[in-house]
C-alpha positions in Angstrom: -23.2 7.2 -34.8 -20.7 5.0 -35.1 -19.2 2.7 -32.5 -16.5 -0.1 -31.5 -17.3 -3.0 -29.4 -13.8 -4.8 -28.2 -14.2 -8.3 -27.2 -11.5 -9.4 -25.0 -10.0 -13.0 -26.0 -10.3 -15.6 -23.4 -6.9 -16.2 -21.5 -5.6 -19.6 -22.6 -5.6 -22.2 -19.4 -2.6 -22.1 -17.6 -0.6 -25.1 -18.0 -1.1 -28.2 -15.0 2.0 -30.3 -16.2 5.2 -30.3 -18.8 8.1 -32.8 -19.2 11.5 -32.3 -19.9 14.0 -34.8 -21.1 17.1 -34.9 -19.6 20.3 -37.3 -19.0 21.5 -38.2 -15.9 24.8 -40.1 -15.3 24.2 -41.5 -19.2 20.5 -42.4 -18.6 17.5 -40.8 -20.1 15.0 -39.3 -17.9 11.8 -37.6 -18.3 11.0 -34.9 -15.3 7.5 -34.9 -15.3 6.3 -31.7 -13.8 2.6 -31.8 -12.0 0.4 -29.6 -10.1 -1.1 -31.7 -8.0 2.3 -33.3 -7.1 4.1 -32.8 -3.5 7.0 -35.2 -3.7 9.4 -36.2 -6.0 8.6 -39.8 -7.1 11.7 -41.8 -9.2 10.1 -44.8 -11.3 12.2 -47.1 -13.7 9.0 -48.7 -16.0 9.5 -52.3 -16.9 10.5 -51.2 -20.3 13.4 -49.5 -18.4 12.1 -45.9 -19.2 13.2 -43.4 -16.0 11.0 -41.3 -14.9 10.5 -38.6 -12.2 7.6 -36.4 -11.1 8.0 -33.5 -9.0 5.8 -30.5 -7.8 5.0 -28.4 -11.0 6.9 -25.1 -9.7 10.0 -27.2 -8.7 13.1 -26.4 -10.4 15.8 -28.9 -12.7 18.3 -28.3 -9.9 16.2 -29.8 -7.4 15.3 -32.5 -9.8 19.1 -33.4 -10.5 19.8 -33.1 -6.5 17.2 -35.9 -6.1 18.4 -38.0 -9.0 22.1 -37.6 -6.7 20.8 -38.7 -4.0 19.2 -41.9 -5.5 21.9 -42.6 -8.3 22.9 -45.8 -6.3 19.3 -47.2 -6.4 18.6 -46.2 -9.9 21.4 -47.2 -11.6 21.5 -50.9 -10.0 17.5 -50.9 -10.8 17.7 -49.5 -14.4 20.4 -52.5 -15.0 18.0 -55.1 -13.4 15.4 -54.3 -15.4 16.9 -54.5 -18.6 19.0 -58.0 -17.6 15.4 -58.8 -17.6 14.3 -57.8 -20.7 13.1 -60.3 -23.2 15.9 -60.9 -26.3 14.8 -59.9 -29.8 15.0 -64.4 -30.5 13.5 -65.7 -26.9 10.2 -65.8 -25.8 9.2 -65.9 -22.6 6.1 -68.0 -21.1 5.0 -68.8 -17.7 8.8 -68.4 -16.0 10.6 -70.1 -18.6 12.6 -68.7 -21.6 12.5 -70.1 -24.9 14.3 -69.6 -28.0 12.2 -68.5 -30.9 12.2 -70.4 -34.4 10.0 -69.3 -37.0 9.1 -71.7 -39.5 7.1 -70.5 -42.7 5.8 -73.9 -43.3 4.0 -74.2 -39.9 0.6 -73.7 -39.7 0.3 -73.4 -35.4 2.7 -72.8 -32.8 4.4 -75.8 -31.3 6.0 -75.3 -27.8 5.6 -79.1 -26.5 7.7 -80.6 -28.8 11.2 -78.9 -28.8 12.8 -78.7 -25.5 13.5 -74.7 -25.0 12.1 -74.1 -28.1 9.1 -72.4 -29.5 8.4 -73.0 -32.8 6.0 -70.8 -34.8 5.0 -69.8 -38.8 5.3 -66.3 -37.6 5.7 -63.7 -35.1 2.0 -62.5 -35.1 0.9 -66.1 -34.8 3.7 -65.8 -31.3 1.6 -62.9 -30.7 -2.0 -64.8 -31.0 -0.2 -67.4 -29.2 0.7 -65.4 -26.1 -2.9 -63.5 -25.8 -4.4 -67.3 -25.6 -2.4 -68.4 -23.0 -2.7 -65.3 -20.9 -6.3 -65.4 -21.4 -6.6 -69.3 -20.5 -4.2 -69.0 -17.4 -6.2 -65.6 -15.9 -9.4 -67.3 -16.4 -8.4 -70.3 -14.3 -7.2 -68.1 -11.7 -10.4 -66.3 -11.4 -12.2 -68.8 -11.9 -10.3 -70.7 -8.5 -11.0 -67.2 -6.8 -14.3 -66.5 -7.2 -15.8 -68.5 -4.7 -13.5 -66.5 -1.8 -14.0 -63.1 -3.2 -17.8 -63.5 -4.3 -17.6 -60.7 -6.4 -19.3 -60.8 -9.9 -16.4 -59.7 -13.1 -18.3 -58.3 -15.5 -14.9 -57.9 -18.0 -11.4 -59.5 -18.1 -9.3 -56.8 -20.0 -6.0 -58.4 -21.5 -3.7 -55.7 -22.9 0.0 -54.1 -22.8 0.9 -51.9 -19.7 3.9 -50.1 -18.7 4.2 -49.7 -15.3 1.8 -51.8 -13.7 0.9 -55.8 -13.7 -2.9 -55.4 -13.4 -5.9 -52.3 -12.3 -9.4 -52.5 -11.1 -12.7 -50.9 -11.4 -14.6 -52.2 -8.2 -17.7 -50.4 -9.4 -18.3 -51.6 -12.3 -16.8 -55.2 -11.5 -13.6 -54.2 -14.3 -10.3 -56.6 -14.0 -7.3 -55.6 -16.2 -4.6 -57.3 -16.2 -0.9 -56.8 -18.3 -0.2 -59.0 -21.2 3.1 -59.6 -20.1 2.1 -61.2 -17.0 1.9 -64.6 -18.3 6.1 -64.2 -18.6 5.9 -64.6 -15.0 5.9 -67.8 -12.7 2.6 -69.2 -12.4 2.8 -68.5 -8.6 3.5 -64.8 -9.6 0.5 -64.3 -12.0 -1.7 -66.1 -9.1 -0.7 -63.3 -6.7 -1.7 -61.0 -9.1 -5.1 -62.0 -10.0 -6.2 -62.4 -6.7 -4.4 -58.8 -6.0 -6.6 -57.2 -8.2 -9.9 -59.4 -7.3 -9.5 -58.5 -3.6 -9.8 -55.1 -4.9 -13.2 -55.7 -5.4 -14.1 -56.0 -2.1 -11.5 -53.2 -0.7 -10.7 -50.8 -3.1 -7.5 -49.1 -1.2 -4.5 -50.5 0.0 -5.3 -49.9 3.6 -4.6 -52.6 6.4 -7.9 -54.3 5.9 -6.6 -54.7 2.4 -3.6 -56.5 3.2 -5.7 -58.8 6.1 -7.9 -60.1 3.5 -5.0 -61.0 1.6 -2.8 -63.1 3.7 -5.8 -64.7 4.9 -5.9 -66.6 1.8 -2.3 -66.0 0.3 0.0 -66.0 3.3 3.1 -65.4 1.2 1.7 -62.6 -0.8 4.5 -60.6 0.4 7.1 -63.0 -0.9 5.8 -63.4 -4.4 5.2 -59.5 -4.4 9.6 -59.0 -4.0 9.8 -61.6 -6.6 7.5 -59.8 -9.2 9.0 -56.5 -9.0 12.6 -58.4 -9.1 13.3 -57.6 -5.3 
């Protein structure tokens, strides 16, 4: 006797998110829908990419209506941002700009001895150059920290992000921090490192947060306007 046995494929899993690229008043900009998501959020990323996330079942209309209603304050934002983008030939440092020279002969890069000038055999060795810094700069700023937060940091991550300055893992005692920091002020990258070390002790941005904070940094606010370009 002869028989069939069907088995019955699994359904594939329904979807949770898809973008969609769109242009908006001549400017690129990735709908990002989520479940998960209630409210629209409109981003411009340092790098000057748009973004906006909306609830998953939310339609383009609605997406374009809230685009309208914000053009104002992503148009001017979008042009910030990329005002403030680094040139192709400068380099940027600490709050200063300076023009790049590369130099084949060169064996190191020399920033002390040409006034708004950094010379270097390469653009990797700029690179190098950069990481060094940052790393030398964070450290110190820990390092003055420490003693207030009285946290242990089990790992300094220094790498590219794209739309944040620095995270934290409070568990595991984790502080990452942007490469592209060290372009900022020295006042600004201070703010930041003891941003993300006061995390360790109060991992939300609750009031008690924000206390802790201007107890040692009373101008936190101030230096927070001037690293988002506000």
């Amino acid at each position: 006797m002869f028989g069939f046995k069907f088995i019955q494929k699994p359904k594939p899993p329904k979807p949770v998110s898809k973008k969609v690229q769109v242009n908006f008043n001549g400017l690129a900009v990735a709908l990002n829908f989520k479940k998960g998501v209630k409210s629209f959020r409109l981003k411009v990323a340092k790098s000057g990419e748009i973004s906006l996330s909306l609830p998953f079942y939310a339609t383009q209309k609605s997406g374009f209506e809230f685009l309208a209603k914000h053009a104002g304050w992503l148009a001017t934002t979008h042009a910030k941002i990329l005002a403030n983008l680094p040139k192709e030939d400068e380099f940027r440092l600490l709050g200063k700009i300076y023009r790049i020279k590369i130099d084949a002969n060169l064996k190191d890069v020399n920033l002390t001895k040409f006034e708004g000038e950094i010379h270097a055999p390469n653009f990797k060795a700029l690179e190098i150059y950069k990481k060094a810094v940052a790393k030398q700069i964070f450290t110190e700023f820990i390092d003055k920290f420490t003693p207030i937060i009285n946290r242990k940091i089990n790992r300094l991550t220094i790498r590219k992000m794209q739309t944040r300055w620095g995270s934290c893992n409070h568990k595991k005692g984790y502080i990452n921090l942007s490469l592209n920091l060290i372009e900022k002020a020295p006042e600004l990258v201070e703010y930041v490192v003891l941003h993300e070390m006061t995390h360790l002790i109060f991992p939300h941005h609750q009031k008690s947060f924000y206390e802790f904070l201007a107890g040692i940094m009373p101008d936190h606010k101030v230096r927070e306007l001037a690293l988002n370009g506000k």
